[in-house]
C-alpha positions in Angstrom: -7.3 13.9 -3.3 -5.9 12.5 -6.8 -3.8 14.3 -9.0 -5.6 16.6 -11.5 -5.0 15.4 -15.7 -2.7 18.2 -16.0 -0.3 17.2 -13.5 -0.4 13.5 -15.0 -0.1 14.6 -18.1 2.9 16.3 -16.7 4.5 13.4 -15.7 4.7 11.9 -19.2 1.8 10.0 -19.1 -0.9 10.2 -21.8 -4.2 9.2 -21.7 -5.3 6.3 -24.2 -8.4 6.7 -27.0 -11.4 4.8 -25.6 -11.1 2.2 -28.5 -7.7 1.0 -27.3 -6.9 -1.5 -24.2 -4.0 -2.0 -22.4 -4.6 -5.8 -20.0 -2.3 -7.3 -18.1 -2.0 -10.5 -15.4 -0.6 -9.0 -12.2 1.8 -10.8 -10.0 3.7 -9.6 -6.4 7.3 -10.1 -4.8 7.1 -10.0 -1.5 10.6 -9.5 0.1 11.6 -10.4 3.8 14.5 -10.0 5.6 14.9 -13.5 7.7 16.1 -12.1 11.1 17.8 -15.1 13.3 18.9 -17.2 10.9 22.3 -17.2 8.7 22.8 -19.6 5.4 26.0 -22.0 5.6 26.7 -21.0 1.7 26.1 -17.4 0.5 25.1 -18.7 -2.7 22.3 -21.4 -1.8 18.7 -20.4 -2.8 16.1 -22.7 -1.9 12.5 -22.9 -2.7 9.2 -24.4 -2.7 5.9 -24.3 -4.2 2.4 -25.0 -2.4 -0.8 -23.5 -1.9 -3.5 -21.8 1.1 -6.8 -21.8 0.4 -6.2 -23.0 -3.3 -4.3 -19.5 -4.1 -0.8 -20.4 -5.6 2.5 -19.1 -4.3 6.1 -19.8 -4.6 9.1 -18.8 -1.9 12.3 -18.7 -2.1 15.3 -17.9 0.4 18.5 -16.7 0.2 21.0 -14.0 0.5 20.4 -12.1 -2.6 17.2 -10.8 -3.2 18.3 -10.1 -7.0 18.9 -13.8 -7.4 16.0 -15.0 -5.4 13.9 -12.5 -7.9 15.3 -14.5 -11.2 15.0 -17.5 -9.4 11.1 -17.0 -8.7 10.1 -14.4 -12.2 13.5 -14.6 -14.3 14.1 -11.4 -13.9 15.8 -8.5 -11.4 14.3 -7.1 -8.3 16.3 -4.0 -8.5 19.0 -2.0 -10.4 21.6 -1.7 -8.0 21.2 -4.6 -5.0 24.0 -2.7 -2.6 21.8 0.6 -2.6 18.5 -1.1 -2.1 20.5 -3.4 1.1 21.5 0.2 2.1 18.6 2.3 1.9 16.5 -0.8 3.3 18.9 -0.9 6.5 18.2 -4.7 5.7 21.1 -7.9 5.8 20.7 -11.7 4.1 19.1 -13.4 4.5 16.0 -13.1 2.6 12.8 -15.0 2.1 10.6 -13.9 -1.6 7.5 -14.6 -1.9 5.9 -14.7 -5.2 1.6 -14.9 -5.9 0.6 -14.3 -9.6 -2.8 -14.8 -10.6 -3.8 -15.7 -13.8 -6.5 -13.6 -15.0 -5.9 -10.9 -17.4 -7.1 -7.2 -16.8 -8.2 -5.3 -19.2 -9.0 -1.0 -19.1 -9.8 1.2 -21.7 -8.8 5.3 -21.7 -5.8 4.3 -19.4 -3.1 6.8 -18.5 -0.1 4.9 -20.2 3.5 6.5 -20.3 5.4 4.0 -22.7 8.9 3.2 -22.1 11.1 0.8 -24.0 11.3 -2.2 -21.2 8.1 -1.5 -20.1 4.9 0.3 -20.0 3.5 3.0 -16.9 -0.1 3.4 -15.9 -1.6 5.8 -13.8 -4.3 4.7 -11.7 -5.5 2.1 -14.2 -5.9 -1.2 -12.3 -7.2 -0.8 -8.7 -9.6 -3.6 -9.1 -6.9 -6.0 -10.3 -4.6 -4.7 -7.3 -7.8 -5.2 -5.1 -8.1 -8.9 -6.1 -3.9 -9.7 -5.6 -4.2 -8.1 -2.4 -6.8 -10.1 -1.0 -5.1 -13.1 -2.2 -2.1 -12.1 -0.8 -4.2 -11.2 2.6 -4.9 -15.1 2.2 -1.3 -16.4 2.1 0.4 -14.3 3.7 -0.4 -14.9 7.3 -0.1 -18.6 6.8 3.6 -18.8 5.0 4.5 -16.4 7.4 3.4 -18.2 10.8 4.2 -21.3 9.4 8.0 -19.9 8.6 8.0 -18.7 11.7 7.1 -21.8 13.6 9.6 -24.1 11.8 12.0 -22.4 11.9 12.3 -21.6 15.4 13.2 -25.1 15.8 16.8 -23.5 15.4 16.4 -20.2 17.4 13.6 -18.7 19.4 15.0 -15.7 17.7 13.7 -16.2 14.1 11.5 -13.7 12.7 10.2 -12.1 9.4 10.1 -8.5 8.7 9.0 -7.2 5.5 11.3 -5.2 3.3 9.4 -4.7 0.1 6.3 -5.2 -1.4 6.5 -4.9 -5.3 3.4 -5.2 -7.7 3.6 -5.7 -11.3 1.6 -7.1 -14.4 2.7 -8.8 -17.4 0.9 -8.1 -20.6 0.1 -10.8 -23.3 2.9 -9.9 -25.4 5.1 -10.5 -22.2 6.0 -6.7 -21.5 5.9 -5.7 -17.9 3.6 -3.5 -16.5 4.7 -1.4 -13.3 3.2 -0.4 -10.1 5.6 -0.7 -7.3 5.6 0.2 -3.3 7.9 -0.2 -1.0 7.8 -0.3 3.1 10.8 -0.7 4.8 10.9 -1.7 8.5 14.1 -2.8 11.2 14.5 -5.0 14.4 17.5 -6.2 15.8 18.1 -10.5 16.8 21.1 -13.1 17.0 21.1 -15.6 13.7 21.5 -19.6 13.7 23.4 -20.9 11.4 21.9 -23.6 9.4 22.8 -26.1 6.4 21.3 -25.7 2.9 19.8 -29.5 3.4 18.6 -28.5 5.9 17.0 -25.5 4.7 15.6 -26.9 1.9 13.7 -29.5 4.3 12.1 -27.1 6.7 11.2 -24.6 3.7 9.3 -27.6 2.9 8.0 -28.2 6.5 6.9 -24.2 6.4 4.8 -25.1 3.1 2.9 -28.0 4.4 2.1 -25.8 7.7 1.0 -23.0 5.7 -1.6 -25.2 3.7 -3.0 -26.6 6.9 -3.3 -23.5 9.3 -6.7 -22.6 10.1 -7.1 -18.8 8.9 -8.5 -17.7 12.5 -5.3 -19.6 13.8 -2.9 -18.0 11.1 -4.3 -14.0 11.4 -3.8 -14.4 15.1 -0.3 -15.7 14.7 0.9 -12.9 12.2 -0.2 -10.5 14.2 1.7 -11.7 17.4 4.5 -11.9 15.1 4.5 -8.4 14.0 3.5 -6.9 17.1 6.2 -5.2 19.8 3.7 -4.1 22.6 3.9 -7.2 24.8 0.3 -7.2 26.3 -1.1 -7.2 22.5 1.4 -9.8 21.7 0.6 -12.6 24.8 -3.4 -11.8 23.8 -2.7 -12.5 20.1 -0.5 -15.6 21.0 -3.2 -16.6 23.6 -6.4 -16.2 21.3 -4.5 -18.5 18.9 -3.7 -21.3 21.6 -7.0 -21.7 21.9 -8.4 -21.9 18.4 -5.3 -24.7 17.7 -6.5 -26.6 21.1 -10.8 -26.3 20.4 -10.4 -27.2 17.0 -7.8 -29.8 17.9 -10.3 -31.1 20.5 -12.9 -31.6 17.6 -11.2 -33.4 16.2 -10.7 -35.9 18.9 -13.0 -39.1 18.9 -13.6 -39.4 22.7 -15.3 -42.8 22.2 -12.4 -44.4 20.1 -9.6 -42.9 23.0 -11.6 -43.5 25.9 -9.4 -46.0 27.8 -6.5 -42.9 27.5 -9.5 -41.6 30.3 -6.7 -42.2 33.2 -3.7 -40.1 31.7 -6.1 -37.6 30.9 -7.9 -37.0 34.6 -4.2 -37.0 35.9 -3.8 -34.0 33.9 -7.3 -32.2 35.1 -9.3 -32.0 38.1 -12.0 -33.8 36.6 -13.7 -36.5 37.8 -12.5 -39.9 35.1 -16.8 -40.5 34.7 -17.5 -37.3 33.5 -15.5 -37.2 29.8 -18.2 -35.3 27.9 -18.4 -32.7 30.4 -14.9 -31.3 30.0 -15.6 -28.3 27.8 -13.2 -25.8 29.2 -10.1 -24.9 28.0 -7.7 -26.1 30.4 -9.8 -29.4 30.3 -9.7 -30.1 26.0 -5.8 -29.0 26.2 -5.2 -31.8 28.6 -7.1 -34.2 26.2 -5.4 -33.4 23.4 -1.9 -33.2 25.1 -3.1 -37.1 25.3 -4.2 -38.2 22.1 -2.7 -35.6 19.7 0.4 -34.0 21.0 1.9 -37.1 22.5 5.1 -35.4 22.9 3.9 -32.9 25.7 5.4 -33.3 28.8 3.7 -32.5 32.4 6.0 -29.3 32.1 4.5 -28.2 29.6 0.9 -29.1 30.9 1.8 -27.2 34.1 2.7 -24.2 31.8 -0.4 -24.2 30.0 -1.8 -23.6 33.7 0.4 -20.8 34.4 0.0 -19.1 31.3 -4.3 -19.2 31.4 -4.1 -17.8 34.9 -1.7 -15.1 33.4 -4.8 -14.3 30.8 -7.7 -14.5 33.6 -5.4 -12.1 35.9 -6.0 -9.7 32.6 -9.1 -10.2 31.9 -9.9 -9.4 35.1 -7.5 -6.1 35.6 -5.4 -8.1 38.4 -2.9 -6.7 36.3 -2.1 -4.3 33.1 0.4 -6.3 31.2 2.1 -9.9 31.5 4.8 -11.1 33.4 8.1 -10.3 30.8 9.0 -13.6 30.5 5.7 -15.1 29.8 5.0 -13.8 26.5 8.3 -15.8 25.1 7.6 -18.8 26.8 3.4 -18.4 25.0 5.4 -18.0 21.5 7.1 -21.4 22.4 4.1 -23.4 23.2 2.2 -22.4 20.3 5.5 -23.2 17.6 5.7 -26.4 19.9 2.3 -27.5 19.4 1.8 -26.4 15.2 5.1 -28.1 14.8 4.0 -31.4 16.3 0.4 -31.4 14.4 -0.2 -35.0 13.1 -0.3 -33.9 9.0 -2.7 -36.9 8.7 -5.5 -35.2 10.8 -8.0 -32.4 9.6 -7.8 -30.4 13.3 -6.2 -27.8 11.6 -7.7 -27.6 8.0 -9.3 -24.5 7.3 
């Protein structure tokens, strides 16, 4: 139920003549604490710039989300940084992400409350809000599976939990327009201490992930991510292995790789004559431990093999939840395998 004009009007806001607009371009911060992970220098900030699916982002990292803010929009994220760290129960350091889209929104008979650094509305742009979110629903995922998957090259521990979420527009005459949320969340890890190089290098590696994650691949992956109930989290983890190895398999031109037939019947129970009959999954994951992720050891093949039998034994009710350790060692195979993808090959492009 919305609030009635009284109680708007109440709140300082008044509404605007029909003849007169207010328009805006509307851009969002997205703020994550980076849990596992602690910066050699307190004042590095690193960033990048890429796209997913042709929307336009920028990131940032570092342990101040005030500078990462000015680094990404020139301007503050909040008034007093040590109350925000306090109230957010959250510790550097940080990753920002910023998506601003470029077309301008205009609404007539606006609730506007006008304030000297910027201007209020009430209620006034839920289709423009609409549009970022859905854009945001688009990168997202990807920068934050792809962060997630690079990074853990340092500790299995790294994670991303959002801290804020933080929606404005900027009007033609470069004013800023208002309308702000906030979620705060909490989790508890160990942090890796890494270089600023060396930050820099796999922020970049986390951008060129992001662009090539297939979306079915990515949404499965942030949800894992996010998830604490452990059976939800091996499913999620498990539904994306197998989008990353059937499209992988696709990819794959059996008649070009066909004298690699030997390596790959040593990793199956197949038969080497019958190539073009190995549609299951156990079979394509041995081909493409083969020909695309060369760097797969028979460890690794045998614990592809532990972990599908763990998924039949569920889908069959053998059992109600997965073995504890099993879910971590799922999350390690799936970063192991996106962070090998060949970025010459398409297996992965959405």
């Amino acid at each position: 139920m919305g609030l009635t004009d009284f109680t708007i009007e109440a709140m300082g806001f008044r509404r605007m003549p029909p003849e007169k607009a207010v328009s805006a371009a509307f851009h969002s911060l997205t703020t994550f604490e980076i849990r596992g992970l602690k910066l050699d220098e307190r004042e590095s900030v690193e960033s990048a710039a890429s796209t997913v699916s042709d929307v336009p982002y920028r990131i940032a990292l570092g342990p101040s989300p005030n500078r990462l803010a000015r680094h990404l929009i020139d301007d503050d994220l909040v008034d007093d940084e040590s109350r925000w760290l306090a109230e957010s129960k959250s510790t550097p350091p940080f990753l920002m992400l910023h998506i601003g889209l470029p077309e301008i929104h205009e609404v007539r008979g606006a609730y506007v409350r006008d304030e000297p650094n910027r201007i209020l509305t009430y209620g006034a742009f839920e289709y423009a809000k609409a549009k970022l979110k859905r854009a945001e629903g688009i990168v997202v995922p990807n920068i934050a599976s792809a962060f997630t998957c690079e990074f853990s090259h340092f500790s299995p521990t790294v994670s991303l939990k959002q801290v804020s979420r933080d929606v404005y527009g900027i009007t033609p005459d470069g004013r800023t327009l208002h309308d702000i949320r906030i979620e705060v969340r909490g989790s508890l890890s160990t942090a890796q201490r890494i270089s600023p190089n060396t930050t820099q290098a796999y922020l970049s590696r986390s951008t060129d992930l992001a662009a090539s994650l297939k979306s079915a691949v990515s949404q499965f992956l942030h949800l894992a991510f996010d998830e604490k109930d452990q059976l939800k989290r091996f499913l999620y983890l498990f539904f994306a292995l197998e989008r990353i190895t059937h499209t992988t398999f696709a990819s794959i031109d059996l008649d070009r790789h066909m004298s690699r037939l030997s390596e790959v019947s040593r990793r199956t129970s197949k038969p080497r004559d019958q190539p073009r009959e190995w549609k299951t999954l156990q079979d394509r994951f041995a081909w493409c431990s083969v020909v695309v992720w060369t760097q797969l050891t028979d460890n690794d093949i045998a614990t592809f093999r532990m972990l599908k039998k763990v998924r039949d034994r569920l889908a069959h009710g053998e059992i109600t939840a997965p073995p504890s350790p099993s879910v971590q060692v799922i999350e390690d195979l799936v970063k192991k395998l996106l962070r090998q993808a060949d970025p010459v090959t398409t297996h992965l492009q959405t």
